[in-house]
ZAMARGU-4260 file (C-alpha; in steps of 0.2 Angstrom, whole numbers, plus 5000, padded with zeros to 4 digits):
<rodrens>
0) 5027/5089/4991 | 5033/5080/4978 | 5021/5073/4964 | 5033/5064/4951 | 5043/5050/4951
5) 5052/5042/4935 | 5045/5030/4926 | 5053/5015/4932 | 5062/5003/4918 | 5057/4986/4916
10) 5061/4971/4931 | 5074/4958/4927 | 5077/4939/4936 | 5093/4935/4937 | 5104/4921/4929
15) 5106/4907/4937 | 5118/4892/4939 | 5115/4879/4950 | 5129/4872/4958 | 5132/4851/4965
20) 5123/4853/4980 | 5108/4863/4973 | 5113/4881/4979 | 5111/4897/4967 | 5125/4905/4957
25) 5123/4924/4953 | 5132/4924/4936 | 5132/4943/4934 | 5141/4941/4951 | 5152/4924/4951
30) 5145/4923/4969 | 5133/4911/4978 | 5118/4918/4985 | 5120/4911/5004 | 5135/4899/5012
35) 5140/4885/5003 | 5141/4878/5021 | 5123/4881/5029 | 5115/4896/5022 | 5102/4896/5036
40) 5114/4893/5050 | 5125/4906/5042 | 5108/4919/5042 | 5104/4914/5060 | 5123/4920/5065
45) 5126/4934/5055 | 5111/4942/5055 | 5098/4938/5069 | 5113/4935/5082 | 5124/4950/5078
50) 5109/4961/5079 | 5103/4952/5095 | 5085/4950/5090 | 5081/4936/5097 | 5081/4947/5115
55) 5074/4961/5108 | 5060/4952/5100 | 5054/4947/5119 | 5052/4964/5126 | 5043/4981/5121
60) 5027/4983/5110 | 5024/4989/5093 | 5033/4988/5078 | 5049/4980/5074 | 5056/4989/5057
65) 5070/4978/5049 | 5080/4985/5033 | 5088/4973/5021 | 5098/4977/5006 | 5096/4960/4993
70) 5082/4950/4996 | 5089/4938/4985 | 5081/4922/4990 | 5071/4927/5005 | 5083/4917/5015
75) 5087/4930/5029 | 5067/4938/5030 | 5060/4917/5033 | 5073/4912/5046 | 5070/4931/5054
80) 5049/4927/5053 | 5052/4908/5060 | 5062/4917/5074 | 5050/4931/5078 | 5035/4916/5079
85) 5047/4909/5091 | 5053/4925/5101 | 5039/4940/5102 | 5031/4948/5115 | 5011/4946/5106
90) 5011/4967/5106 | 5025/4966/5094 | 5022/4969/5076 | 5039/4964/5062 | 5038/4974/5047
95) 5052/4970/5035 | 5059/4981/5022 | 5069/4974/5006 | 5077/4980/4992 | 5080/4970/4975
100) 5087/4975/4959 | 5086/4958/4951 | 5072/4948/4961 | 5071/4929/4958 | 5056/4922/4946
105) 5044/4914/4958 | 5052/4896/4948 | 5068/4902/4954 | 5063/4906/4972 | 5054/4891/4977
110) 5068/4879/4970 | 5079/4889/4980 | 5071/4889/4997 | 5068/4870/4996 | 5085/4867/5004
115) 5076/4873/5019 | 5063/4859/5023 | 5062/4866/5042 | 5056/4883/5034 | 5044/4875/5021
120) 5029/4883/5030 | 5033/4899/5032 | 5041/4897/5012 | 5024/4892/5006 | 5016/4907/5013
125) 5029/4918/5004 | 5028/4910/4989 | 5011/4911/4987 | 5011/4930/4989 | 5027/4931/4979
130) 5021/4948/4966 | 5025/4948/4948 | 5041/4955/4942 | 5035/4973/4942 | 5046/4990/4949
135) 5041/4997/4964 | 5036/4994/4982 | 5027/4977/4986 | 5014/4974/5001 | 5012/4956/5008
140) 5006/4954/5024 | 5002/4942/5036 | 4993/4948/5051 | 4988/4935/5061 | 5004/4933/5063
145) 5009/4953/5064 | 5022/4951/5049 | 5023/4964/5033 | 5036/4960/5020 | 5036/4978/5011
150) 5047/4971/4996 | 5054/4982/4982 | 5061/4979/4966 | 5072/4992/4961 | 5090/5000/4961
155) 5096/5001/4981 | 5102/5019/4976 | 5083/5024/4969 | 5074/5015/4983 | 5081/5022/5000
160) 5080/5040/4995 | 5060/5033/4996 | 5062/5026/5015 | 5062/5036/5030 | 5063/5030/5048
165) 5061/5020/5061 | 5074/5006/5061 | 5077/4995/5073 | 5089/4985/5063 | 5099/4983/5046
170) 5104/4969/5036 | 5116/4974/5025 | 5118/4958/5013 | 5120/4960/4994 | 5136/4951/4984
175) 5152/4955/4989 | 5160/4973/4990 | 5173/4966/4978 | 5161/4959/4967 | 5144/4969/4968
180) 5158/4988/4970 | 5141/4999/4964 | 5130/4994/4977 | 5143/4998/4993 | 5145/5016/4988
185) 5146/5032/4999 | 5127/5036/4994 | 5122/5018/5003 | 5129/5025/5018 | 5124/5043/5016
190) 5105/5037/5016 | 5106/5025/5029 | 5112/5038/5041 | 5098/5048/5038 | 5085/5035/5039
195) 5095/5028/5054 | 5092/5047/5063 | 5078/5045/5077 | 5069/5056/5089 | 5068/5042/5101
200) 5082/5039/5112 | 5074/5021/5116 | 5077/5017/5097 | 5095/5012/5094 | 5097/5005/5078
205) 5110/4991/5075 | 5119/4984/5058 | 5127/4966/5054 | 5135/4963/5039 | 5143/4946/5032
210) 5157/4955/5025 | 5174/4964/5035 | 5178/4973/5021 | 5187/4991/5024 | 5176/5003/5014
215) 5161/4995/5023 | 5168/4997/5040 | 5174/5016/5034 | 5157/5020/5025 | 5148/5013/5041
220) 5158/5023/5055 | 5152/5037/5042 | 5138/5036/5043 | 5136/5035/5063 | 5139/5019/5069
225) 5151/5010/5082 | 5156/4997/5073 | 5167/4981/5078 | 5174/4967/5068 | 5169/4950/5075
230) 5171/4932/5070 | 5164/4927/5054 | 5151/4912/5050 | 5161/4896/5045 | 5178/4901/5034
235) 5177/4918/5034 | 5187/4926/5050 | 5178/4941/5051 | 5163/4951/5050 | 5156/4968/5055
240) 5142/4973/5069 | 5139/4989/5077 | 5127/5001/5084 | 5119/5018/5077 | 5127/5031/5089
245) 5132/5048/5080 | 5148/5051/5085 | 5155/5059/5071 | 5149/5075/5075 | 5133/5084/5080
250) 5115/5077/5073 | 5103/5088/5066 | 5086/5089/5075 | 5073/5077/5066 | 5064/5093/5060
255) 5079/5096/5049 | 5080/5077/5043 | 5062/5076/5035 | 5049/5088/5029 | 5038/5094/5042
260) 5024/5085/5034 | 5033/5069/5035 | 5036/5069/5053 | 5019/5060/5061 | 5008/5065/5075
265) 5015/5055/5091 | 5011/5035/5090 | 4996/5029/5099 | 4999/5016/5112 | 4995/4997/5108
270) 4977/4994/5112 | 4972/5011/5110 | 4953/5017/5105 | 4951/5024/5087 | 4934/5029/5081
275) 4930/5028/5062 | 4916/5039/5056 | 4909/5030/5037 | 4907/5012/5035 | 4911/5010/5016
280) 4925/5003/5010 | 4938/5016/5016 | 4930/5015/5035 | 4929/4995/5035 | 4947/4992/5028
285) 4955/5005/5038 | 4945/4996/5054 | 4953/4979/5048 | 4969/4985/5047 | 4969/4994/5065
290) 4961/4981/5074 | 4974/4968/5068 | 4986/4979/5076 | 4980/4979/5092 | 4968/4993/5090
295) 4950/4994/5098 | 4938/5000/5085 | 4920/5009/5085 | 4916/5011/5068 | 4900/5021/5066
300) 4887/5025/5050 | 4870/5030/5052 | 4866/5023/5037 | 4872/5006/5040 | 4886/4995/5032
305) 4893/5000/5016 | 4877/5011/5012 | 4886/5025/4999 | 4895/5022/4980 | 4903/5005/4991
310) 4884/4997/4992 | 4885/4994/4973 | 4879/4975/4968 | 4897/4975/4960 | 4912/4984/4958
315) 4926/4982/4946 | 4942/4977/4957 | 4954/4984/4942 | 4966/5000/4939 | 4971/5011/4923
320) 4986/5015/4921 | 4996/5030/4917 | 5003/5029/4897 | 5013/5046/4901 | 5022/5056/4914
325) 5009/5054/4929 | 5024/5040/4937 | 5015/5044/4955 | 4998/5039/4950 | 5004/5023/4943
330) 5015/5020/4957 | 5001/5020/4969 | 4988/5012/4960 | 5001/4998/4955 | 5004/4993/4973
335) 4987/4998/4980 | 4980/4985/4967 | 4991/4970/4969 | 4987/4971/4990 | 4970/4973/4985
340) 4968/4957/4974 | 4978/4949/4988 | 4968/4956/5003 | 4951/4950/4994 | 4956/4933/4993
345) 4962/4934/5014 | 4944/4942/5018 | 4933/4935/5006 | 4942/4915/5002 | 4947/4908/4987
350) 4930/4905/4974 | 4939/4893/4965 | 4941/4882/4980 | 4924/4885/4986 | 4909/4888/4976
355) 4899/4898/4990 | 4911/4911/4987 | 4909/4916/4969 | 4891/4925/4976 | 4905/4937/4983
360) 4917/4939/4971 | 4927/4933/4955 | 4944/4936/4948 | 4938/4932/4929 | 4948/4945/4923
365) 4947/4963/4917 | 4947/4967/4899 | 4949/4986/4895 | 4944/4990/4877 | 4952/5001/4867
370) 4934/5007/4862 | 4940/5023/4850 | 4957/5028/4840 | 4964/5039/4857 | 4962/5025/4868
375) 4970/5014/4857 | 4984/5024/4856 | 4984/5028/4876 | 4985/5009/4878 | 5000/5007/4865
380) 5012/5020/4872 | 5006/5011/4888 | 5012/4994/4885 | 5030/5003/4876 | 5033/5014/4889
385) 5029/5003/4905 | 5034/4984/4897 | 5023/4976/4911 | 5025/4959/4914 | 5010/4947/4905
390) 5004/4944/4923 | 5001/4962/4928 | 4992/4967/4911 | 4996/4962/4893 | 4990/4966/4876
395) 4976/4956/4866 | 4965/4958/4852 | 4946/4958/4855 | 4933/4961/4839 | 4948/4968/4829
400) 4949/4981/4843 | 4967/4980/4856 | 4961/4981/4872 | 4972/4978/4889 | 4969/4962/4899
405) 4971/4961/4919 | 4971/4944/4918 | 4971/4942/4940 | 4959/4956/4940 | 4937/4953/4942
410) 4923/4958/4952 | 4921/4961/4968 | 4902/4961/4981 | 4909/4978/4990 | 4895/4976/5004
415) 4899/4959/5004 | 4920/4963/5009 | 4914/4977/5020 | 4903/4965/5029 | 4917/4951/5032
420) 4931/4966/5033 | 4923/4970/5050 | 4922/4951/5057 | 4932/4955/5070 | 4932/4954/5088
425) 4942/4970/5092 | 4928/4979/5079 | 4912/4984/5086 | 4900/4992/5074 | 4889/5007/5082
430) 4875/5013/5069 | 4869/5026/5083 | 4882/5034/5091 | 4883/5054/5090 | 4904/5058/5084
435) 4912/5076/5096 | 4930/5080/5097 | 4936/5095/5106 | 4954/5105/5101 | 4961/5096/5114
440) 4974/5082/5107 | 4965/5065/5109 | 4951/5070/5117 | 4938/5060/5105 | 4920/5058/5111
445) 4905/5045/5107 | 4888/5048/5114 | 4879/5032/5114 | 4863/5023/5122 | 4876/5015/5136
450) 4883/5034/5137 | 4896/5044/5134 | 4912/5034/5126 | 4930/5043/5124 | 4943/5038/5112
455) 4962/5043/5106 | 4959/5046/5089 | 4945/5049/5075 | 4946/5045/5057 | 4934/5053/5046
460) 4929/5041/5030 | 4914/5048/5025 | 4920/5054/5007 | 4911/5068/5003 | 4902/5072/5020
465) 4917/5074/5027 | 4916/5092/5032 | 4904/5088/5044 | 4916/5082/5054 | 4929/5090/5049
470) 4922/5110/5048 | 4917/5120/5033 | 4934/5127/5034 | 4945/5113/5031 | 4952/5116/5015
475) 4948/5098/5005 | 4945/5102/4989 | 4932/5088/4984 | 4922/5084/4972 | 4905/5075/4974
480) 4899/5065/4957 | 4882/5057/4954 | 4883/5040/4947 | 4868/5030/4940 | 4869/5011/4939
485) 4857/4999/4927 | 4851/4984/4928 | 4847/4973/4915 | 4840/4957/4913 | 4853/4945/4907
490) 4843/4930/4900 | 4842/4941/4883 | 4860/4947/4880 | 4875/4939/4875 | 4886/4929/4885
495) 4899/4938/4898 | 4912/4929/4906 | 4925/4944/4911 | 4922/4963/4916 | 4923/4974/4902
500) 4929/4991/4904 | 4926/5005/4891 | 4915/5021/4895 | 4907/5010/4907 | 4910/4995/4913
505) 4899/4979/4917 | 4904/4961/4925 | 4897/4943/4923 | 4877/4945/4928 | 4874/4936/4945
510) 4853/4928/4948 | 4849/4934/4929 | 4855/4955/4933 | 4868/4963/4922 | 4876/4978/4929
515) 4880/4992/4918 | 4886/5009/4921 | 4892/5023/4929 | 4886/5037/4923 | 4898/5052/4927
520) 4888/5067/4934 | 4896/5082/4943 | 4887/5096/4951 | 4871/5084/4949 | 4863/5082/4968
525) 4845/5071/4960 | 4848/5057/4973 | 4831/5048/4960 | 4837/5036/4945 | 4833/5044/4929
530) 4829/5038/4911 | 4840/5047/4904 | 4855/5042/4914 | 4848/5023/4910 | 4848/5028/4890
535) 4866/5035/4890 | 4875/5017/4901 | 4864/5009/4888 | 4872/5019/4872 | 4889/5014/4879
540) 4884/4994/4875 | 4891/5000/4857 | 4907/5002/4864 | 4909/4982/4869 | 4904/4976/4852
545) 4895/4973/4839 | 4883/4961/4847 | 4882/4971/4864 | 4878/4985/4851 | 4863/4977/4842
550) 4856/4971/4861 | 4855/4987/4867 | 4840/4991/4857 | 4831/4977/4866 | 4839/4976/4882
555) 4826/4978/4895 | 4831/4989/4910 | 4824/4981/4927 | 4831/4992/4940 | 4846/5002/4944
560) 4854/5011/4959 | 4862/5030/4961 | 4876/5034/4972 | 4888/5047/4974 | 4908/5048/4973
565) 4918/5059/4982 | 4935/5062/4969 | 4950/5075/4972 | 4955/5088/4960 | 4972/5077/4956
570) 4962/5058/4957 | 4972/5052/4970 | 4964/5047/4989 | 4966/5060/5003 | 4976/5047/5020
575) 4983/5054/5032 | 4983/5066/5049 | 4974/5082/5046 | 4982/5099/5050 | 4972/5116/5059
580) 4970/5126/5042 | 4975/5144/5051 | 4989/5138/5062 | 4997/5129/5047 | 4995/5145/5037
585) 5004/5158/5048 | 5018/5143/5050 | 5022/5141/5032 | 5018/5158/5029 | 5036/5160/5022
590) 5033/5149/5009 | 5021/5159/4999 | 5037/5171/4991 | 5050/5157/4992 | 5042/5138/4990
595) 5061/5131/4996 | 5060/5141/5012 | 5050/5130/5022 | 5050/5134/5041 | 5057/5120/5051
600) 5042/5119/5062 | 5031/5105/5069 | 5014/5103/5059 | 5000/5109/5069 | 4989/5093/5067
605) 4974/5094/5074 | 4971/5085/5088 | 4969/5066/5082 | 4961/5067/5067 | 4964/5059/5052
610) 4957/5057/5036 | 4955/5041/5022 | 4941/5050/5008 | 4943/5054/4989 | 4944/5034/4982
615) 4932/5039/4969 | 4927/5024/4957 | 4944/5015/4960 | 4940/5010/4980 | 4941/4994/4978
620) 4956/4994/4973 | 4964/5011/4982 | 4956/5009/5001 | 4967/4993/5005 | 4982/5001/5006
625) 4977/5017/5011 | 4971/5008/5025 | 4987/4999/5028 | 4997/5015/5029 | 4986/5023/5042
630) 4988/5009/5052 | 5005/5010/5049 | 5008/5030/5054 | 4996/5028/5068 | 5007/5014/5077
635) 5022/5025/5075 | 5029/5011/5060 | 5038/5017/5043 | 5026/5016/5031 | 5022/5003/5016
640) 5024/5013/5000 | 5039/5025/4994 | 5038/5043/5001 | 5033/5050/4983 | 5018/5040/4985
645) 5013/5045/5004 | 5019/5064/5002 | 5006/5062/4986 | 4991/5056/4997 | 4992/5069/5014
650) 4976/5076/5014 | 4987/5093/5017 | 4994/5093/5000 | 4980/5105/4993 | 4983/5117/5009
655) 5000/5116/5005 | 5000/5120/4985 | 4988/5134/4986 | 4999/5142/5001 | 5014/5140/4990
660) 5003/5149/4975 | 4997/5162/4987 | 4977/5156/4984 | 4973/5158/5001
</rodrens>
C-alpha cells in the first residue's frame, strides 16, 4: 500500500475577463467558460441529454457516480443537481466527481453563476460550502438531498491516477482540444478506461463531450467506448456521445485492474441493518452518515453516549500539519478537517446566528504556538513548503513568539455533537444489547430485551476495546494512552478568547471552568486523576505566555477528568472492511520474498465487519470523514478521498506490511 504522496504545489484562480453580456473569459485559454448562447441550455443538451440522465435518474437505487473533467464555474454539477431534485427515484444517491487545475475564487464563482437566477438556490448552497483554494480532494455534502460534490483542485493528470470506479457517467468538459492540447492527451484516456472497467454488467458507463474533435473521438474509442458523433448545442455542428463497451480487445478481470485490498466487500442493499458497537465520536458519525443513506442503525454502548476520550467538556476541532515529507498525513487530515468544520456547523447550527448554540460549540479560532526554537522552525518550513492560503492557516506573531493561526478552526462539546449526530429517525440507540457474529457473511446478531435481532453488517468503533469484538488475534496494532484533564477556575486567570495549542491545549472557559490538558500517558492503565498529572498540564501554562506563566502558581485546580485514546503506530485512523488474519496470510503468502508479486486473489474479509478506531486526540477532526468513506464503500459508491489516502487508512495495512517484512 502506498503511504506517500507529493507534496502538492500551491492553488491558483484563474484570470478573468468578463465579456459584454457578463460571461467569463479564460485568458490562459482565449476561450469562454460556457456558450456565449445559453450556457445552461447548452449543459442540459450536452451533458444531461447526451448521457440520458434524466431516465436513468428515475430508476434503480443507490449511488449515481458522475466524473467531470473542469469544474470551472459549477455550471454543469448545479443544472445536473436541479435535474436529479427533479428526476430521482428517493433510493438514489448523486455523488459528483470534479477535477480543477485553476478553480474560481469564491468572488469569481458567485458573479459567474448569477446569470443563472433559475439555479440561484441550489448556487447559494455551493457557494456557501465553496473550500478555500487549497490541493487536494474536497467533501461537500448535502444529504437531505443525497448529493456529495467530491471536488478537487489539482492537475487532471495527478488526480485520476487517485480515482477508481464505479462510473455511471463522464463529463468530459475542459477548454477546447485546440486550445487546452495538455489536458486531452493519451494518459486522459488511459485512466478513464481503467476507472470506466466494472465488475457489474448492469453498470454501463456513458461519456458526452461538447467537442467533435478527432483525437478525442480516437482517444475515446481507445479507451473502450462506442462513440458517435451527434448534433452539437447551438453553432457547433457536432459533438461526441458514446457508451463504455470494451471492444478493442479482451478486458482484464477487476482483480487485475485494482489491488486486491481495493476491491470492496459486496454492497449492501438500500435500507440494509448495520450495527455499530461504540457510541463516541467514530460510532455516532459513522451512524449519521449510514442512516442518511438509507441505512437502519442500532448503535450500542454500555456505557452510554459518548462515555470514552469523546466525553471531554471540550475538544479542540483543529489539525497539525505535516512541515516535511509525510504528504499522506496532511492529505487526510486536510480534507478530514475542512468536512469537519462544515459538518459541525450542519449538526450542531451556526453560534453566530444563534446564541443557544455557543454552549455547544465555537469557531474562535486555533492558535498553535511556536512554544520552543524546533517548533518554530517546524512551523516555518511549514508555511515555505506548503504556501496555504490565509484561510486555511497563516502565520502571526503572538508575545514575540510565531505561532500558526486556524482562523475557522475553535472548540467543539464532543458529547454535545454525538448527542445531536444521532437525532435521527433511521438511528436507534440500544445501551443493553449483547453484539455476536458468526463466520458466516452477514450473519450479525443482537440479543436484546425484545429478543434476538440480526443485521448485515457490524462496525466495531470502540477504539481501544476493539479486540473484543474483533478477537485477540486480529492483528491491530493499537496503542492505548491515558490522558488526564484539569480544570481550573477561570475567574482568576487571564482572559482567553481563542484555543491555544502548544504541549497542551485549552479553549475559552465556559460557567467559570478552564480546560487544560492532555497529559500523554502510555502503558499507564490508573483510570483515578492524579496530582501529579494536574502539576505537569499546569507547567505547560509557561508555554502560552508570560501571564499564563505567572498564573499558574495560583491557579486553583477544581476537577478534572481521565480518559483513554486509542492511537496507531503510524497516527493515522484504522476505516475500512476487516480481513480473516490466517486466510489473508496463506493468500499473500508470496509477497513475503517478492513485495511486487502480490496474488491476484479476492481478500478474505471477514464476514461484514468493519472497523472505524485509532482517531487518537484529532477525532473531532478525523471521525467525519472516516465515517463518510464507510458509508461510501458500504453502499457500493467510489469513495470521497484519493486512493493514497483510503489505501493509507485500511485497517489491513499493518497485516499487510509485517507480511511483506516476514514479522509474522
Amino acid at each position: 500500500m502506498k503511504n506517500q504522496t507529493p507534496t502538492k504545489q500551491p492553488i491558483q484562480a484563474p484570470e478573468l475577463s468578463w465579456n459584454e453580456a457578463g460571461l467569463p473569459i479564460a485568458d490562459a485559454f482565449d476561450d469562454p467558460y460556457f456558450s456565449v448562447e445559453n450556457g445552461l441550455e447548452e449543459t442540459r443538451y450536452v451533458f444531461l441529454k447526451n448521457n440520458q440522465l434524466p431516465e436513468r435518474f428515475k430508476v434503480g437505487s443507490g449511488p449515481f457516480r458522475i466524473i467531470e473533467t473542469g469544474f470551472g464555474t459549477g455550471l454543469n454539477f448545479l443544472a445536473t443537481w436541479q435535474a436529479f431534485n427533479q428526476e430521482a427515484t428517493s433510493e438514489r444517491w448523486l455523488h459528483f466527481t470534479s477535477v480543477e487545475k485553476y478553480p474560481l475564487t469564491k468572488e469569481q464563482l458567485t458573479k459567474a453563476l448569477a446569470l443563472w437566477p433559475e439555479l440561484s438556490d441550489l448556487s447559494h448552497k455551493l457557494i456557501e460550502r465553496y473550500p478555500p483554494a487549497t490541493p487536494g480532494f474536497h467533501v461537500l455534502s448535502w444529504p437531505e438531498e443525497r448529493v456529495t460534490l467530491t471536488l478537487i483542485f489539482a492537475d487532471v493528470h495527478d488526480a485520476f491516477p487517485e480515482l477508481n470506479g464505479p462510473v455511471d457517467a463522464w463529463y468530459l468538459d475542459g477548454f477546447a482540444p485546440s486550445k487546452n492540447p495538455a489536458m486531452w492527451s493519451d494518459e486522459l484516456f488511459k485512466e478513464i478506461r481503467r476507472i470506466s472497467r466494472n465488475p457489474s454488467p448492469h453498470r454501463i458507463p456513458s461519456v458526452a463531450t461538447f467537442t467533435a474533435a478527432g483525437l478525442v473521438r480516437r482517444g475515446l474509442k481507445g479507451a473502450g467506448f462506442h462513440m458517435a458523433k451527434v448534433p452539437g448545442f447551438g453553432r457547433k455542428r457536432e459533438m461526441l456521445a458514446g457508451t463504455y463497451q470494451a471492444t478493442t480487445g479482451p478486458e482484464k478481470s477487476a482483480q487485475h485492474n485494482r489491488l486486491p485490498w481495493q476491491l470492496m466487500p459486496a454492497p449492501l442493499h438500500y435500507g440494509s441493518h448495520v450495527v455499530i458497537a461504540g457510541a463516541g465520536l467514530a460510532g455516532c458519525t459513522t451512524a449519521r452518515a449510514l442512516a442518511e443513506r438509507g441505512f437502519k442503525v442500532t448503535l450500542c454502548d454500555p456505557e452510554g453516549i459518548a462515555s470514552g476520550a469523546s466525553g471531554n467538556p471540550q475538544g479542540g476541532l483543529y489539525i497539525k500539519l505535516a512541515a516535511d515529507d509525510q504528504a499522506t498525513h496532511s492529505d487526510f487530515y486536510r480534507q478530514a478537517y475542512l468536512l469537519a468544520l462544515k459538518e459541525v456547523r450542519r449538526i450542531l447550527g451556526d453560534p453566530a446566528k444563534d446564541d443557544t448554540k455557543a454552549k455547544y460549540w465555537d469557531e474562535c479560532g486555533v492558535l498553535q504556538l511556536a512554544y520552543d526554537e524546533k517548533e518554530a522552525k517546524r512551523q516555518q518550513r511549514f508555511i515555505e513548503r506548503h504556501q496555504p492560503t490565509a484561510e486555511l492557516v497563516k502565520s502571526i506573531p503572538q508575545e514575540s513568539r510565531e505561532g500558526l493561526l486556524y482562523p475557522a478552526a475553535g472548540w467543539v462539546s464532543p458529547v454535545d455533537f454525538c448527542r445531536a449526530l444521532i437525532q435521527h429517525h433511521r438511528i436507534q440507540f440500544n445501551k443493553t444489547a449483547a453484539i455476536g457474529f458468526s463466520g458466516e457473511q452477514n450473519n450479525m446478531t443482537l440479543e436484546t430485551a425484545d429478543g434476538v435481532i440480526h443485521a448485515d453488517a457490524l462496525i466495531i468503533a470502540t477504539a481501544h476495546q476493539v479486540k473484543e469484538l474483533a478477537g485477540e488475534d486480529t492483528h491491530l496494532p493499537i496503542k492505548k494512552i491515558r490522558g488526564q484533564l484539569s480544570y481550573l477556575d477561570a475567574t482568576s486567570l487571564p482572559d482567553l478568547t481563542q484555543v491555544l495549542c502548544a504541549r497542551s491545549y485549552m479553549a475559552p472557559p465556559i460557567n467559570g471552568c478552564l480546560v487544560i490538558g492532555a497529559t500523554y500517558n502510555l502503558k499507564d492503565d490508573e483510570p483515578e486523576l492524579r496530582d501529579s498529572d494536574h502539576q505537569t498540564n499546569l507547567s505547560h501554562l509557561r508555554d502560552f505566555g508570560h501571564e499564563w506563566e505567572k498564573a499558574a502558581s495560583t491557579a486553583d485546580i477544581i476537577g478534572g477528568r481521565v480518559a483513554f485514546r486509542c492511537t496507531t503506530p503510524d497516527y493515522l485512523p484504522m476505516a475500512g472492511p476487516l480481513v480473516q488474519n490466517q486466510t489473508f496470510i496463506e493468500v499473500f503468502q508470496p509477497m513475503t520474498k517478492n513485495a511486487k508479486r502480490i496474488p491476484r486473489e479476492p481478500m478474505p474479509w471477514l464476514s461484514g465487519v468493519w472497523l472505524n478506531i485509532g482517531h487518537g486526540s484529532r477525532g473531532l477532526a478525523s471521525t467525519s470523514l472516516c465515517a463518510e468513506l464507510i458509508a461510501e464503500q458500504m453502499i457500493g459508491d467510489a469513495v470521497c478521498s484519493s486512493q493514497t489516502v483510503t489505501d493509507a487508512l485500511s485497517p489491513n495495512r499493518f497485516l499487510l506490511r509485517d507480511l511483506i517484512r516476514n514479522k509474522l
